[in-house]
C-alpha positions as CSV (number, residue, x, y, z in Angstrom):
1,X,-17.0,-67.0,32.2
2,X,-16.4,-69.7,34.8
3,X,-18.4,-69.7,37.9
4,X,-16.8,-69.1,40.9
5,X,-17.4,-72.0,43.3
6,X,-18.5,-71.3,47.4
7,X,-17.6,-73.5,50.1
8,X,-19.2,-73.8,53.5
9,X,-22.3,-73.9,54.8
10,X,-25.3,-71.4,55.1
11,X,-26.8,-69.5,58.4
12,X,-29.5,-71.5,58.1
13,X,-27.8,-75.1,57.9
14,X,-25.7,-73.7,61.4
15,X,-28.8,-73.1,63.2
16,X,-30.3,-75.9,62.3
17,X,-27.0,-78.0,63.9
18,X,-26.8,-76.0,66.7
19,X,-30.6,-75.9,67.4
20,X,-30.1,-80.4,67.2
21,X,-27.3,-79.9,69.8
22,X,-29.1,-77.7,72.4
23,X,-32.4,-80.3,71.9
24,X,-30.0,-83.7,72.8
25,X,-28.0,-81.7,75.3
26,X,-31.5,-80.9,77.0
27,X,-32.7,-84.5,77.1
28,X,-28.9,-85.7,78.5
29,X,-29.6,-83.1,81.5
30,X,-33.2,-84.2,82.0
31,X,-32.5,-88.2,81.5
32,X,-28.9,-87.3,83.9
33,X,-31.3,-85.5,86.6
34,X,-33.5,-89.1,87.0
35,X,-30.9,-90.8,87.2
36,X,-29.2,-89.1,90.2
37,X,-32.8,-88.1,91.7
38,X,-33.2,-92.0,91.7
39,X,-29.4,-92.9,92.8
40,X,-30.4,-90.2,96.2
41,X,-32.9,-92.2,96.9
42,X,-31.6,-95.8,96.8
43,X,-29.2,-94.4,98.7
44,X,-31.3,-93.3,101.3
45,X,-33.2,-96.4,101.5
46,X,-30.2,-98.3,102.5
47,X,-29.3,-95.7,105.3
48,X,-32.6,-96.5,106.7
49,X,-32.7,-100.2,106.0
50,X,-29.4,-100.2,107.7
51,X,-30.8,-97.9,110.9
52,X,-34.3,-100.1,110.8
53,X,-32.3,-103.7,111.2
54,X,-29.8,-101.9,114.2
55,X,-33.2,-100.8,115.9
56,X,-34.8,-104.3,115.5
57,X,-31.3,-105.6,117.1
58,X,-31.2,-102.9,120.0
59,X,-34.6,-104.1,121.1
60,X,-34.0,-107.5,121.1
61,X,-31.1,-107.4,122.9
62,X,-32.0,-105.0,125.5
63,X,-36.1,-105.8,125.7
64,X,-36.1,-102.0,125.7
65,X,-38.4,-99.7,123.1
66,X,-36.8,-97.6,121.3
67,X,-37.8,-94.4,123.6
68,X,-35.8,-96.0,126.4
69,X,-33.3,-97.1,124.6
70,X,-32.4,-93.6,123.0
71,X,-33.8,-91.5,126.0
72,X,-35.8,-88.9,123.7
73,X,-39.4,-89.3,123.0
74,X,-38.1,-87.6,120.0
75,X,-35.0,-87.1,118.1
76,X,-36.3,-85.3,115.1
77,X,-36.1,-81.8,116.4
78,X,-32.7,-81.5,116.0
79,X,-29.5,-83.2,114.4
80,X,-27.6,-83.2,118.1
81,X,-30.5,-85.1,119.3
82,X,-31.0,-87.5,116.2
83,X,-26.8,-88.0,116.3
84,X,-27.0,-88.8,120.3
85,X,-30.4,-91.4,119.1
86,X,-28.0,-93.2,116.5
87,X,-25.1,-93.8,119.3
88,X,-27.3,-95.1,121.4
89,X,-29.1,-97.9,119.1
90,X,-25.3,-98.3,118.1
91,X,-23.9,-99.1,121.4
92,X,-27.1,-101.2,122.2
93,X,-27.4,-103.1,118.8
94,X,-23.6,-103.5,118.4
95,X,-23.2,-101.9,114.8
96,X,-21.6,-99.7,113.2
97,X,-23.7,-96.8,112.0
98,X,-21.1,-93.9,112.2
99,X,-21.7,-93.0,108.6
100,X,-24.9,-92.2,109.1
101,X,-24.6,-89.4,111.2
102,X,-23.5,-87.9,108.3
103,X,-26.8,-88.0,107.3
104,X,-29.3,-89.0,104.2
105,X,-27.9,-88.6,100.5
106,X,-29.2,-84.7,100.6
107,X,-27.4,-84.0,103.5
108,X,-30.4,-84.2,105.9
109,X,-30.1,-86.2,108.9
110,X,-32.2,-89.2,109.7
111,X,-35.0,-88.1,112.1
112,X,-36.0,-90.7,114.3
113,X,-39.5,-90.9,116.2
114,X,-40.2,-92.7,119.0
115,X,-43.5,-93.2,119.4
116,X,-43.7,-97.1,120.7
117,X,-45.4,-96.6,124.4
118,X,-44.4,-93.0,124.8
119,X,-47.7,-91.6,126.2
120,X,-48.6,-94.5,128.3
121,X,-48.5,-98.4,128.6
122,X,-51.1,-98.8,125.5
123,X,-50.1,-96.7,123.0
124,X,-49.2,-98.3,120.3
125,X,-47.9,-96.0,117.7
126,X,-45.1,-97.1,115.5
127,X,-41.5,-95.6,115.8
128,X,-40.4,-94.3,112.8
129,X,-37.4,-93.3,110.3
130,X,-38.2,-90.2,108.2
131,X,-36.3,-88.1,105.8
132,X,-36.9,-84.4,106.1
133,X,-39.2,-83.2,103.1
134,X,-39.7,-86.8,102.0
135,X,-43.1,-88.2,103.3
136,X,-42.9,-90.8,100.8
137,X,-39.8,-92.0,102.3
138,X,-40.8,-92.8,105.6
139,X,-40.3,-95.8,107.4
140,X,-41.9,-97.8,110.2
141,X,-40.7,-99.5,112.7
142,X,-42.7,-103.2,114.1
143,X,-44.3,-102.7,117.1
144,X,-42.1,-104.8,120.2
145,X,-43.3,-104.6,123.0
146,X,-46.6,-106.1,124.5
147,X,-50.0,-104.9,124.5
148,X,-48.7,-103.5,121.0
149,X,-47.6,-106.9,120.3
C-alpha cells in the first residue's frame, strides 16, 4: 500500500505566520506614530522660530513692545484675536507670516502673550509663543525695552 502524500500547511504553522505578521505590523504603527509625533513638532518649532524672528524685527523697527504693537495685552484667548496679533507683527516686521494663521501642525493656532510692560513701566515679564496643550513647547520672547533691558 502506498501512502498517500498531504500538501499544505497545518493550523498551527498559519497561526504562527499570522501571529509574526500582526507583531511587525504593531511595531511599524508604533515606530510610524514617533515618527510623525516628532515630524508635528519640528514643524511647530519652525512656525514659532519664524513668528519669534518677525517679533524681534517688529520691535526693532517700531521701538514698540509687543503689546503696542499688536494692541492686545493678550491674544491667546481666541484665534480672531491671535490672527489680528500675527497681521500686526506682519505689517510692522515686513514678513510674510500668512501661513501661520493657519495655525501649528495640530491645527491649533499660535497663542501669543504679551506680557513685556503690560501692567506698568517695570514689569518685566517675557512675551511669549505657546502651543495649546504643549507646555513643553513654549517660547520666550527677549525682553526689549528698558528697565527690562
Amino acid at each position: 500500500m502506498q501512502k498517500k502524500i498531504q500538501y499544505g500547511f497545518t493550523i498551527v504553522e498559519l497561526l504562527i505566520v499570522i501571529v509574526v505578521i500582526a507583531i511587525l505590523a504593531a511595531i511599524t504603527i508604533v515606530v510610524y506614530t514617533g515618527i510623525q509625533e516628532r515630524a508635528q513638532i519640528s514643524a511647530t518649532k519652525s512656525g514659532q522660530q519664524q513668528l519669534l524672528k518677525a517679533i524681534i524685527l517688529a520691535r526693532t523697527n517700531t521701538g514698540k513692545t509687543l503689546r503696542q504693537i499688536t494692541g492686545s495685552n493678550d491674544s491667546r484667548s481666541s484665534k480672531a484675536l491671535a490672527d489680528s496679533a500675527i497681521d500686526a507683527i506682519a505689517s510692522a516686521s515686513g514678513a510674510n507670516l500668512a501661513s501661520l494663521k493657519s495655525g501649528d501642525a495640530w491645527g491649533n493656532y499660535y497663542r501669543i502673550d504679551e506680557n513685556e510692560l503690560e501692567l506698568s513701566s517695570s514689569d518685566c515679564r517675557q512675551d511669549s509663543i505657546q502651543i495649546y496643550g504643549r507646555s513643553d513647547l513654549t517660547v520666550t520672547v527677549p525682553l526689549s525695552q528698558p528697565p527690562c533691558i
